[in-house]
PyMOL commands that place a pseudoatom at each C-alpha (Angstrom):
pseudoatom trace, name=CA, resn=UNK, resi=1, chain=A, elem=C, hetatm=0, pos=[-5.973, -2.433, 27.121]
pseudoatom trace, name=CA, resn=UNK, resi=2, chain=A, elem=C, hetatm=0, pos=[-7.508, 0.962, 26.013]
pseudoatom trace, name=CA, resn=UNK, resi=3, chain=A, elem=C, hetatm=0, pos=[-10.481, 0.937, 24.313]
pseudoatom trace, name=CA, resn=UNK, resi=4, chain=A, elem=C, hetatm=0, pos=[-9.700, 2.057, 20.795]
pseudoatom trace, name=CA, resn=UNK, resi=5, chain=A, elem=C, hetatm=0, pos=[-7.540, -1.177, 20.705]
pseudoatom trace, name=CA, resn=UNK, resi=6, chain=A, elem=C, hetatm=0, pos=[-10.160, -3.515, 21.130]
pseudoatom trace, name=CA, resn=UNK, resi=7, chain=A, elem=C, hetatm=0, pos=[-12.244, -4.957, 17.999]
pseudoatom trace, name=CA, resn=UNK, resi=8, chain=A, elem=C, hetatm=0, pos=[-15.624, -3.875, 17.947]
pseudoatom trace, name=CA, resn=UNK, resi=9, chain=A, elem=C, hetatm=0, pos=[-17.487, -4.929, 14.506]
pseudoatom trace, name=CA, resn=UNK, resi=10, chain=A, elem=C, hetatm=0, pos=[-21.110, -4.572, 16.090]
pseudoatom trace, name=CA, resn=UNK, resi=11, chain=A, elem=C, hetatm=0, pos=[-21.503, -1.858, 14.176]
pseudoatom trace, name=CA, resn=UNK, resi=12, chain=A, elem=C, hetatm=0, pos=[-20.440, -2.927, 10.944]
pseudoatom trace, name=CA, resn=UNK, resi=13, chain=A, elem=C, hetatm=0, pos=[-23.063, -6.491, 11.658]
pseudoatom trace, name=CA, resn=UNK, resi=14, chain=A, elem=C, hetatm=0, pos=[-25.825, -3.913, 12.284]
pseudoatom trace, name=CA, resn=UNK, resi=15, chain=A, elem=C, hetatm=0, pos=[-25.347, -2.682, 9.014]
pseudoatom trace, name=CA, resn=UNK, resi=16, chain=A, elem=C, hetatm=0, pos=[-26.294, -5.680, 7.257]
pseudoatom trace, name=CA, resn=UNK, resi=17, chain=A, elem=C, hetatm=0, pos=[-29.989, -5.578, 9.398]
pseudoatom trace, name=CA, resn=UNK, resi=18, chain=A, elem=C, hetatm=0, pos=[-30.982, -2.483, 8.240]
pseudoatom trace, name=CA, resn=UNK, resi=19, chain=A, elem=C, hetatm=0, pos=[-30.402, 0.329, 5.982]
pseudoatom trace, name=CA, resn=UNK, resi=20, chain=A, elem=C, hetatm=0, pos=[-27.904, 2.822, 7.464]
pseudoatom trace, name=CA, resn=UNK, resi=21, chain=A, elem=C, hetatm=0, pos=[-27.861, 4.998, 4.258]
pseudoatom trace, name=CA, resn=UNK, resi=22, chain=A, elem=C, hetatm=0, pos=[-31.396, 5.461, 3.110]
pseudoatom trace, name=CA, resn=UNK, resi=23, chain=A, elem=C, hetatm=0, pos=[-30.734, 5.917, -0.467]
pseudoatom trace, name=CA, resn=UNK, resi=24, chain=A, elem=C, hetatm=0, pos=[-32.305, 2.789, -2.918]
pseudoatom trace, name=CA, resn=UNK, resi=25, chain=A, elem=C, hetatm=0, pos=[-32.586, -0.923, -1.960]
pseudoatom trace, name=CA, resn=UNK, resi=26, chain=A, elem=C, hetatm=0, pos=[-29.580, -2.166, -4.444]
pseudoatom trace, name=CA, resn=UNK, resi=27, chain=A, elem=C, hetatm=0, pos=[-27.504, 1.051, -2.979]
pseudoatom trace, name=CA, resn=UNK, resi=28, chain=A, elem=C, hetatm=0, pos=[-28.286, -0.070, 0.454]
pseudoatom trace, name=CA, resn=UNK, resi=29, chain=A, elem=C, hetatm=0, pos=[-27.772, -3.667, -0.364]
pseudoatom trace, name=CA, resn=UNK, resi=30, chain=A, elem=C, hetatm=0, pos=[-24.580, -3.354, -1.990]
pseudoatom trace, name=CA, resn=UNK, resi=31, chain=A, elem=C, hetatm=0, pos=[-23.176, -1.334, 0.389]
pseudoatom trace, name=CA, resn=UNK, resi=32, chain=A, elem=C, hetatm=0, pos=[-24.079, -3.493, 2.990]
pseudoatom trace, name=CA, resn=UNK, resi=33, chain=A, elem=C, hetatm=0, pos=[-22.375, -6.645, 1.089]
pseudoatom trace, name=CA, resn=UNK, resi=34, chain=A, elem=C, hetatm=0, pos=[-19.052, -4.707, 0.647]
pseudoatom trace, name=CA, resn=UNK, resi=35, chain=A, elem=C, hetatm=0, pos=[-19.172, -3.838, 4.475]
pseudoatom trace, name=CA, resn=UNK, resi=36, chain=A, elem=C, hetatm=0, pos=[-20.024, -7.154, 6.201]
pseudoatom trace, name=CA, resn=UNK, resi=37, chain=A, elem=C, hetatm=0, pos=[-17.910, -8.910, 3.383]
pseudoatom trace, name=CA, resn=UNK, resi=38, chain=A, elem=C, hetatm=0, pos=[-15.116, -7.113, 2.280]
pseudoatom trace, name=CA, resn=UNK, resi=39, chain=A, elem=C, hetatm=0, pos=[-12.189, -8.804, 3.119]
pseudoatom trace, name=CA, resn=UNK, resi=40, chain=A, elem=C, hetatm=0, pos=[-9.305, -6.246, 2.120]
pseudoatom trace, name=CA, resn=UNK, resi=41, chain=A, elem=C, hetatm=0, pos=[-11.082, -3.739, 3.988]
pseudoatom trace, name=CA, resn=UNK, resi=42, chain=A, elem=C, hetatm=0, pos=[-11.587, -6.271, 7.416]
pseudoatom trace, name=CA, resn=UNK, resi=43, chain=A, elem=C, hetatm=0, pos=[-7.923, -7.027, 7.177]
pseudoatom trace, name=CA, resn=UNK, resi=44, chain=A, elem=C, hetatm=0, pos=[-6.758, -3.549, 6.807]
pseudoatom trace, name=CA, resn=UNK, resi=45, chain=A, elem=C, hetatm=0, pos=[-8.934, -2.488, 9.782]
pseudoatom trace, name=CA, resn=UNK, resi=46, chain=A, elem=C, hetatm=0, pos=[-6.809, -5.606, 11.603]
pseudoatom trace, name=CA, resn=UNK, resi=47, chain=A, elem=C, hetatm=0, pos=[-3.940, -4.373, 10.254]
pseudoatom trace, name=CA, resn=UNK, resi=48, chain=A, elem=C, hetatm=0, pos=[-4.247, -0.538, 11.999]
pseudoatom trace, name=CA, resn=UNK, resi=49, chain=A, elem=C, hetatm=0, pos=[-5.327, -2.012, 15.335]
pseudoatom trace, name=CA, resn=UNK, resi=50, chain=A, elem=C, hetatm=0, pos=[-2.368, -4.635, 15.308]
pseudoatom trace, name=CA, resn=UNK, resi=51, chain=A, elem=C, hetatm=0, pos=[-0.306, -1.931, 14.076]
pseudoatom trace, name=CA, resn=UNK, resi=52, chain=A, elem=C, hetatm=0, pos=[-0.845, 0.637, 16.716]
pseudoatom trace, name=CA, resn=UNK, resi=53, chain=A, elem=C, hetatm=0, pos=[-0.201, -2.019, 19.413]
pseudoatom trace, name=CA, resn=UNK, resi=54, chain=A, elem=C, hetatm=0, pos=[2.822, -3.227, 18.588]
pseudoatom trace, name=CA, resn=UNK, resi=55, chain=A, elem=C, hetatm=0, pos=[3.758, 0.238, 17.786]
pseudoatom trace, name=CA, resn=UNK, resi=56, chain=A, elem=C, hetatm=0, pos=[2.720, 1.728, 20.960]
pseudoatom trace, name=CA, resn=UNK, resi=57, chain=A, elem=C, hetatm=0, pos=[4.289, -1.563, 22.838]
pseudoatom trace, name=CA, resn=UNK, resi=58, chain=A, elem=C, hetatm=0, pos=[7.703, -0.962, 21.015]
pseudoatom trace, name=CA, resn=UNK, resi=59, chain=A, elem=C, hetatm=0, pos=[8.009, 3.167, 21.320]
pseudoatom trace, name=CA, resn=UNK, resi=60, chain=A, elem=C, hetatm=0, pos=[9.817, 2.819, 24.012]
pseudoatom trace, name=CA, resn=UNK, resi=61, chain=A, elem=C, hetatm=0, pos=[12.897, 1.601, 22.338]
pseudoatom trace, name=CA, resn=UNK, resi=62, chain=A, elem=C, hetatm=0, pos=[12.508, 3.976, 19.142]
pseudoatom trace, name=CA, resn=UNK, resi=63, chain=A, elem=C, hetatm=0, pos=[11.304, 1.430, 16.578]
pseudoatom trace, name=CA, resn=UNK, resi=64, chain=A, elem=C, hetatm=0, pos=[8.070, 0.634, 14.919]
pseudoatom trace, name=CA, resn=UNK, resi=65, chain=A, elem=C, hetatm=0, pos=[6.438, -2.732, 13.820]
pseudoatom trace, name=CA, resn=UNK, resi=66, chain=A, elem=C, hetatm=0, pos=[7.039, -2.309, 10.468]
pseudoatom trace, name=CA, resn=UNK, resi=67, chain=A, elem=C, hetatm=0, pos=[10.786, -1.496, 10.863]
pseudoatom trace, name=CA, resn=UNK, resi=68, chain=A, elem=C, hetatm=0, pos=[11.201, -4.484, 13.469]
pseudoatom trace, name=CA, resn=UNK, resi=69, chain=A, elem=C, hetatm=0, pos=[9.747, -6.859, 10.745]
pseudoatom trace, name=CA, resn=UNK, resi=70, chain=A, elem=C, hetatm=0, pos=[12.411, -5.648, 8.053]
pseudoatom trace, name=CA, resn=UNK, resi=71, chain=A, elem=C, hetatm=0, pos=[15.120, -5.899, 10.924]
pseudoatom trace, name=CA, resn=UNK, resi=72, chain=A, elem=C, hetatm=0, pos=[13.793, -9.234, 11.597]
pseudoatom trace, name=CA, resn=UNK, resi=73, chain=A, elem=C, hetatm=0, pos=[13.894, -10.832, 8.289]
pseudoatom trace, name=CA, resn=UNK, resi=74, chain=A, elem=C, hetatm=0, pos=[17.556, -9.383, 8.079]
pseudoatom trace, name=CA, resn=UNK, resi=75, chain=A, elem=C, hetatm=0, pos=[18.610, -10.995, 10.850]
pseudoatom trace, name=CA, resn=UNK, resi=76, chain=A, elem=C, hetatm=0, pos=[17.366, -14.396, 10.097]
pseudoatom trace, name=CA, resn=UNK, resi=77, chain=A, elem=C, hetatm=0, pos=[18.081, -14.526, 6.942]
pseudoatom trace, name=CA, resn=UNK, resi=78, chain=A, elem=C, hetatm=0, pos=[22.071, -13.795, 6.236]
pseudoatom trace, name=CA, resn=UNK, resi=79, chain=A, elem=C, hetatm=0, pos=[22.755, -12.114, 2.470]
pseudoatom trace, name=CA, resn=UNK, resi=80, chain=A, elem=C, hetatm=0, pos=[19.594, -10.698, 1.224]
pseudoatom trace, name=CA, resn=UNK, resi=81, chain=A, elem=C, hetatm=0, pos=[19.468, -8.136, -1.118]
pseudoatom trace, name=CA, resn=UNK, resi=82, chain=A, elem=C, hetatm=0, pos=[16.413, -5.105, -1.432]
pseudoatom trace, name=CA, resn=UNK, resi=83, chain=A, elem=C, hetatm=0, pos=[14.503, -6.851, -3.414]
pseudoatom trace, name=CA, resn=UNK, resi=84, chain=A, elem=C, hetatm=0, pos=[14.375, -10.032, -1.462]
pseudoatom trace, name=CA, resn=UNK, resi=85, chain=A, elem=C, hetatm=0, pos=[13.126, -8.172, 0.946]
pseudoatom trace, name=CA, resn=UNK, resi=86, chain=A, elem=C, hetatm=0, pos=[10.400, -6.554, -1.263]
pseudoatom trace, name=CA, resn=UNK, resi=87, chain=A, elem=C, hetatm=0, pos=[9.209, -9.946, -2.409]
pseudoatom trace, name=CA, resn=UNK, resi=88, chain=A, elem=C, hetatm=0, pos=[9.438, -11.786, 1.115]
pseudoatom trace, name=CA, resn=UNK, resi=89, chain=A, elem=C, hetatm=0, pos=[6.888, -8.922, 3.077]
pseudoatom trace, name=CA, resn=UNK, resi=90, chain=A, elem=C, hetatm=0, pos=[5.030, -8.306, -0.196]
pseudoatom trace, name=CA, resn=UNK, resi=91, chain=A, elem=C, hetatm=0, pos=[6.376, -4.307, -0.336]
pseudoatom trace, name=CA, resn=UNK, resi=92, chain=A, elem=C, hetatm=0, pos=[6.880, -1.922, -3.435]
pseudoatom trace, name=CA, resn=UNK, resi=93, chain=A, elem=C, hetatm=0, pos=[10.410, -1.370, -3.887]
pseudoatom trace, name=CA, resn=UNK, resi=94, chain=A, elem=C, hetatm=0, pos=[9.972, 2.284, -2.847]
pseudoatom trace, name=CA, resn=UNK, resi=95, chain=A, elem=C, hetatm=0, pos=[8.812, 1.856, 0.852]
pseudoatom trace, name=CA, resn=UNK, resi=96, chain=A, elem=C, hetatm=0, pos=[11.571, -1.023, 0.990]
pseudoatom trace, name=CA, resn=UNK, resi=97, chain=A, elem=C, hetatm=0, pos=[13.738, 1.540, -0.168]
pseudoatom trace, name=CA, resn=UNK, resi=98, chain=A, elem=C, hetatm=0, pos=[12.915, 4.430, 2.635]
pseudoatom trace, name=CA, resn=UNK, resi=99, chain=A, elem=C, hetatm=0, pos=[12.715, 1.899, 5.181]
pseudoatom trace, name=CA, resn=UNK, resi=100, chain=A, elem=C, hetatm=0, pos=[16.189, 0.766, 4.335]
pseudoatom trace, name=CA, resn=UNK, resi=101, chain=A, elem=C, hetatm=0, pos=[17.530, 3.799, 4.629]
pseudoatom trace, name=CA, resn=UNK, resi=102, chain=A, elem=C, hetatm=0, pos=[16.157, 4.346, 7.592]
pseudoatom trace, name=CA, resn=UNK, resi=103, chain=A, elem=C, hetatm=0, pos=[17.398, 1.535, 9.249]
pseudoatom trace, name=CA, resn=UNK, resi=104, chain=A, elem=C, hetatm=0, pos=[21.203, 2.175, 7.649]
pseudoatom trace, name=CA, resn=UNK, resi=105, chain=A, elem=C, hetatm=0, pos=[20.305, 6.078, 9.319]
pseudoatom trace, name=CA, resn=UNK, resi=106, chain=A, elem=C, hetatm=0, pos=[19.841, 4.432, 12.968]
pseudoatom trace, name=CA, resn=UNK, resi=107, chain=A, elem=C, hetatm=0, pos=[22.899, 1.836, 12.313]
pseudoatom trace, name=CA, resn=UNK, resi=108, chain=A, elem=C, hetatm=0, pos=[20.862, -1.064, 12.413]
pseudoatom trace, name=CA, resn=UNK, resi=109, chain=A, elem=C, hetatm=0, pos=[21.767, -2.189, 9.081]
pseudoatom trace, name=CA, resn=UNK, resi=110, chain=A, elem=C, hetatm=0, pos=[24.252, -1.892, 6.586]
pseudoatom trace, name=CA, resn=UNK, resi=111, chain=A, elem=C, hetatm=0, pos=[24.854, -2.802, 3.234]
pseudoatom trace, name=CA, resn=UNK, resi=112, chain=A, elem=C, hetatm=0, pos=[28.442, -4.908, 1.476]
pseudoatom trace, name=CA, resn=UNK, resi=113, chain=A, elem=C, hetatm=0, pos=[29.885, -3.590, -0.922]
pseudoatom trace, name=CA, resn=UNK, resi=114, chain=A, elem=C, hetatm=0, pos=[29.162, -3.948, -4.365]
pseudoatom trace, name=CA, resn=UNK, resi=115, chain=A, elem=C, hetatm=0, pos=[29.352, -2.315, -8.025]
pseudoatom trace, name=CA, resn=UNK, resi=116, chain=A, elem=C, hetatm=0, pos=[25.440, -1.822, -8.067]
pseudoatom trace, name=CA, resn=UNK, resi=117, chain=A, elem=C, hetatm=0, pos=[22.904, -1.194, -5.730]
pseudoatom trace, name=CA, resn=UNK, resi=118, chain=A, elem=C, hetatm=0, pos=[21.168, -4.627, -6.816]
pseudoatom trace, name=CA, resn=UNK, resi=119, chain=A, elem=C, hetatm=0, pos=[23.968, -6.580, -5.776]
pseudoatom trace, name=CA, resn=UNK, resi=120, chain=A, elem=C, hetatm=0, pos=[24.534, -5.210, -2.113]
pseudoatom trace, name=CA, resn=UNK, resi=121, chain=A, elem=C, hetatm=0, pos=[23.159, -7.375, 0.620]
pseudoatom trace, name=CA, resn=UNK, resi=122, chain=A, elem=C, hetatm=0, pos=[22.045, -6.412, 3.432]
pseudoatom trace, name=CA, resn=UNK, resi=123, chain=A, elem=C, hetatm=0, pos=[23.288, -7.279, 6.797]
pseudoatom trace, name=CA, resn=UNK, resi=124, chain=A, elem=C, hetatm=0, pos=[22.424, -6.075, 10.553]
pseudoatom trace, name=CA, resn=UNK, resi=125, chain=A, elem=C, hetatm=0, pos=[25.304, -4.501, 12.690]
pseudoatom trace, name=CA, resn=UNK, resi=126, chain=A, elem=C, hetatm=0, pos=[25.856, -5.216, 15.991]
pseudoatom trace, name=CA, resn=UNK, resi=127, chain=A, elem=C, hetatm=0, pos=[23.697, -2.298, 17.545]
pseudoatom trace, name=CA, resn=UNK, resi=128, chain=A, elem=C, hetatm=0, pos=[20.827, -3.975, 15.045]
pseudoatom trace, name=CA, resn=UNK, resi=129, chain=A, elem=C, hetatm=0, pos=[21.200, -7.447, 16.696]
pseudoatom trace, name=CA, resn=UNK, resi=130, chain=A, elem=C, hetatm=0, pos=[21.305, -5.957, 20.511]
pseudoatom trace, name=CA, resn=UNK, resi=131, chain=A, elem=C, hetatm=0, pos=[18.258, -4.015, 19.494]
pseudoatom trace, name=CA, resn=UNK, resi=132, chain=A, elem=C, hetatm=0, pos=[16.461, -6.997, 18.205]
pseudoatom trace, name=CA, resn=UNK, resi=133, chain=A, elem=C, hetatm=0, pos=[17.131, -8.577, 22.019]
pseudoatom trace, name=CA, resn=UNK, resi=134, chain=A, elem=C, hetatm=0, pos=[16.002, -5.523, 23.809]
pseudoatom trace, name=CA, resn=UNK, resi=135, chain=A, elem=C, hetatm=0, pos=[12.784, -5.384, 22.028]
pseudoatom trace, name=CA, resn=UNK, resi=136, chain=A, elem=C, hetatm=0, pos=[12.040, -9.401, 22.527]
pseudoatom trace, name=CA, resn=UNK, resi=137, chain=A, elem=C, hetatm=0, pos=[9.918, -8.790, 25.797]
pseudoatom trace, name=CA, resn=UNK, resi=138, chain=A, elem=C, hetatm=0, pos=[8.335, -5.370, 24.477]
pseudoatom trace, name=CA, resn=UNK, resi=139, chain=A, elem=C, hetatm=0, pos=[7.472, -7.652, 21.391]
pseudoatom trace, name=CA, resn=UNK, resi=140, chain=A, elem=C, hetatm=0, pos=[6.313, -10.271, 23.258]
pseudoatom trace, name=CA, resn=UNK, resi=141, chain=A, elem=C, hetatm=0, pos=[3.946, -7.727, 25.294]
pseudoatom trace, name=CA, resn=UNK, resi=142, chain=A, elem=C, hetatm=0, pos=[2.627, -6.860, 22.299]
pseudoatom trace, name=CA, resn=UNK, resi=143, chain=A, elem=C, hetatm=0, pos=[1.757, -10.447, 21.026]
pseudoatom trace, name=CA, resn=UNK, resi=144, chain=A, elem=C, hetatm=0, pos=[-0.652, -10.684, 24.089]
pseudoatom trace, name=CA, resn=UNK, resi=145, chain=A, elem=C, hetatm=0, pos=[-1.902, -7.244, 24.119]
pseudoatom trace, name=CA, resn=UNK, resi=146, chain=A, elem=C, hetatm=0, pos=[-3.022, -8.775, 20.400]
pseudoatom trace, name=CA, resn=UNK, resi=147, chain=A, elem=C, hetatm=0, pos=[-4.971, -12.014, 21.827]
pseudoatom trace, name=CA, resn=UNK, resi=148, chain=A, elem=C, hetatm=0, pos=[-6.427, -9.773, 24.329]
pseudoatom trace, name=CA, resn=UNK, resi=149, chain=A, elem=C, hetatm=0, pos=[-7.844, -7.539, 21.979]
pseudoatom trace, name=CA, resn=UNK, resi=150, chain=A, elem=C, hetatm=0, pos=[-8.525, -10.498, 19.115]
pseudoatom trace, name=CA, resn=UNK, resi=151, chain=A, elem=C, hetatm=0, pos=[-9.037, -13.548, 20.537]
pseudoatom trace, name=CA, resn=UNK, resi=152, chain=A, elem=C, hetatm=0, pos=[-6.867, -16.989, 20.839]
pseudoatom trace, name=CA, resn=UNK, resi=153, chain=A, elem=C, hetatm=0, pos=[-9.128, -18.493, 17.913]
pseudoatom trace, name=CA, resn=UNK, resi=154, chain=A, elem=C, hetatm=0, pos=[-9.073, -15.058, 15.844]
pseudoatom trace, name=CA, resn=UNK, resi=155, chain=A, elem=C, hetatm=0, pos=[-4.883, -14.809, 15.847]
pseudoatom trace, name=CA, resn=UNK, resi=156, chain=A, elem=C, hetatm=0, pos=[-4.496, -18.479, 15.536]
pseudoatom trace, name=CA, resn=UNK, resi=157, chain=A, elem=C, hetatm=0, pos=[-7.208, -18.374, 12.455]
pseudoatom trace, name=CA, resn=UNK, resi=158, chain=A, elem=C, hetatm=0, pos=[-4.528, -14.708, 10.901]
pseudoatom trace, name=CA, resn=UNK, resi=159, chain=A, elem=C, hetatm=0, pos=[-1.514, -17.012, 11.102]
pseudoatom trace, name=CA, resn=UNK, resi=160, chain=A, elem=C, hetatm=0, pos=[-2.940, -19.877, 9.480]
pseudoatom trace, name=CA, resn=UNK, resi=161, chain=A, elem=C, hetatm=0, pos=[-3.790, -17.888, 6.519]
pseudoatom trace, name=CA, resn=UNK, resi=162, chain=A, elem=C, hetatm=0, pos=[-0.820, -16.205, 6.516]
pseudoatom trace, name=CA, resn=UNK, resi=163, chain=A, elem=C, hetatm=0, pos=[1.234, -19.372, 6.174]
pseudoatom trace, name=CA, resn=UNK, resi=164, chain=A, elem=C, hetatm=0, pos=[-1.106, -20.525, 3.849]
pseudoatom trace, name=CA, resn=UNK, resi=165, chain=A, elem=C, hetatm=0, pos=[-0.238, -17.889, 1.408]
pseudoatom trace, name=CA, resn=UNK, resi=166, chain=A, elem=C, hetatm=0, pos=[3.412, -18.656, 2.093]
pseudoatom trace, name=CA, resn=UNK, resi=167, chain=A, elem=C, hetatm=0, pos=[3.189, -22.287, 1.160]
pseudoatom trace, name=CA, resn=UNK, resi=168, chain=A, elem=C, hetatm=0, pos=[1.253, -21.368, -1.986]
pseudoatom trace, name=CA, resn=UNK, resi=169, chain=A, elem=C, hetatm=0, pos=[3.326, -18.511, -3.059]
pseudoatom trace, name=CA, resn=UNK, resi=170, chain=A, elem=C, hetatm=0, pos=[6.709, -20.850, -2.594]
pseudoatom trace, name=CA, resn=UNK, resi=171, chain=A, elem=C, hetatm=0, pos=[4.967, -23.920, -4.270]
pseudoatom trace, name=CA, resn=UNK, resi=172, chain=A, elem=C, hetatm=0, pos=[4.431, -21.177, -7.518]
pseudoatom trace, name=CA, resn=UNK, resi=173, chain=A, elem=C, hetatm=0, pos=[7.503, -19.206, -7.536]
pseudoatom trace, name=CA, resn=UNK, resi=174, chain=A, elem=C, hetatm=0, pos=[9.105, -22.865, -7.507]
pseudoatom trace, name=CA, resn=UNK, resi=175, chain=A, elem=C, hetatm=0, pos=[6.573, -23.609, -10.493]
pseudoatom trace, name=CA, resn=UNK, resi=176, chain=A, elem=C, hetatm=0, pos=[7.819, -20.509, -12.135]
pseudoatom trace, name=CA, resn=UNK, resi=177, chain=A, elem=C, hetatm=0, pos=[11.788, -21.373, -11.632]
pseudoatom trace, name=CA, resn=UNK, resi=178, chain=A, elem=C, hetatm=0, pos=[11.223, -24.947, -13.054]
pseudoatom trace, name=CA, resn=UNK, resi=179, chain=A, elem=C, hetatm=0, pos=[9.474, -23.200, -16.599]
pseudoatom trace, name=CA, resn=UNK, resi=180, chain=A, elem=C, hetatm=0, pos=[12.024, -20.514, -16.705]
pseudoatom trace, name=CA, resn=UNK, resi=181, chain=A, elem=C, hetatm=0, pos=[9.880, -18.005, -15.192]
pseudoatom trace, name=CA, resn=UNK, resi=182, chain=A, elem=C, hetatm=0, pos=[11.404, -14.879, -13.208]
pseudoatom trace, name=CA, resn=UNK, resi=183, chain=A, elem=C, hetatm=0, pos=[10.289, -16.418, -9.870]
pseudoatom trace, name=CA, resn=UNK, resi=184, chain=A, elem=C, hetatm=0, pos=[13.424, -18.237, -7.256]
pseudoatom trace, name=CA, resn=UNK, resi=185, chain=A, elem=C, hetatm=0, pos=[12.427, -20.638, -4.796]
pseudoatom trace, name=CA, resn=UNK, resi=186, chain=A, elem=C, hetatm=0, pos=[13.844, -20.428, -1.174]
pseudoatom trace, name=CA, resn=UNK, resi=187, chain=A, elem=C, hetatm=0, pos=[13.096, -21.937, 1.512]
pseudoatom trace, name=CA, resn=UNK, resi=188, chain=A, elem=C, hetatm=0, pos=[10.389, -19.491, 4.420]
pseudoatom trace, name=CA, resn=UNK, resi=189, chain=A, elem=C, hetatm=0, pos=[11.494, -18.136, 7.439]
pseudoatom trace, name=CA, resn=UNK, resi=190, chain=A, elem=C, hetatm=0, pos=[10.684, -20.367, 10.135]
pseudoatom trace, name=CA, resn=UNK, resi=191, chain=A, elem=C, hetatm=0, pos=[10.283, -18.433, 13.651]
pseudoatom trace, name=CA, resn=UNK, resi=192, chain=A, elem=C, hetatm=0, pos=[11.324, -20.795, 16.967]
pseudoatom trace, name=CA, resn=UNK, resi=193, chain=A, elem=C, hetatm=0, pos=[8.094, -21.813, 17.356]
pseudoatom trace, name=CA, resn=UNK, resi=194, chain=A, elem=C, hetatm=0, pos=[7.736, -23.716, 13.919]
pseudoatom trace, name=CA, resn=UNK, resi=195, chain=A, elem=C, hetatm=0, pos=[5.889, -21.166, 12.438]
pseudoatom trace, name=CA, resn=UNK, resi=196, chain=A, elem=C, hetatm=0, pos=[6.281, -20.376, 8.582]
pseudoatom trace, name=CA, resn=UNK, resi=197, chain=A, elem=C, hetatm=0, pos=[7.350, -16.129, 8.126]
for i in range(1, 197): cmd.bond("trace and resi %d" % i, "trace and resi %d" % (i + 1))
show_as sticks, trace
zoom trace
């Protein structure tokens, strides 16, 4: 595993036992706080080691994480349209957009036809469903790498909250449907191993 993969917050807990920045006390204090206790800014750290992993675990077959997730969802789920896809990985329509044409540029997807854009779905070809086979073991590699670098308890403890936030945003856009709301209720992506996408 190299080294810039690994998780190393020791710096960021010395922080909070003295003051790195010598200006005032409430500076220093409140920087500290947003530091040690930030969570957007712990997850995105997470997010560009996990990232670079998989990434670097997957280059050999000319995809990246992010573009294996889309794929992914795709081919699980038969008949989804650009949106879907922007409300299921929590994505602004514009970098579902690029991404989508990326994958239609590689022939990994493509779309049905349709009289608008918003009512195309979205289906993988053939060449999309070998690559998602070829990359299975690289992928798998990478899920390791991850609880090398992490921890069992740590990775266990990121997919618990994630499909926590599942549950809860299903249980509300089914909330929404019932009162009329804009929000549609389907049913999450469930991986092999029982585990809520």
């Amino acid at each position: 595993m190299p080294p810039d993969e690994v998780v190393d917050t020791t710096n960021l807990e010395q922080i909070g036992e003295a003051d790195a920045f010598g200006s005032g006390p409430l500076d220093s204090q409140a920087a500290r706080e947003i530091l040690r206790g930030c969570v957007c800014s712990r997850t995105r750290m997470l997010d560009r080691v996990l990232s670079r992993l998989f990434d670097n675990s997957l280059a050999p077959l000319g995809v990246r994480s992010n573009q294996l997730t889309v794929l992914a969802l795709l081919g699980a789920m038969e008949g989804l349209h650009a949106a879907d896809v922007a409300r299921y990985l929590e994505m602004d329509k514009s970098t579902v957009s690029r991404g989508l044409a990326l994958l239609r540029g590689r022939g990994w997807i493509e779309e049905s036809a349709g009289p608008t854009r918003a009512s195309r779905t979205l289906n993988v070809t053939t060449e999309g469903r070998k690559l998602l086979r070829d990359t299975l073991p690289l992928w798998r590699s990478a899920v390791e790498g991850a609880r090398e670098a992490l921890g069992e308890e740590s990775i266990e403890a990121l997919l618990v909250a994630a499909d926590s936030f599942l549950r809860l945003r299903a249980r509300h856009d089914e909330a929404s449907d019932q009162g009329g709301g804009r929000g549609s209720p389907r049913e999450p992506v469930r991986t092999p191993g029982g585990r809520t996408r």
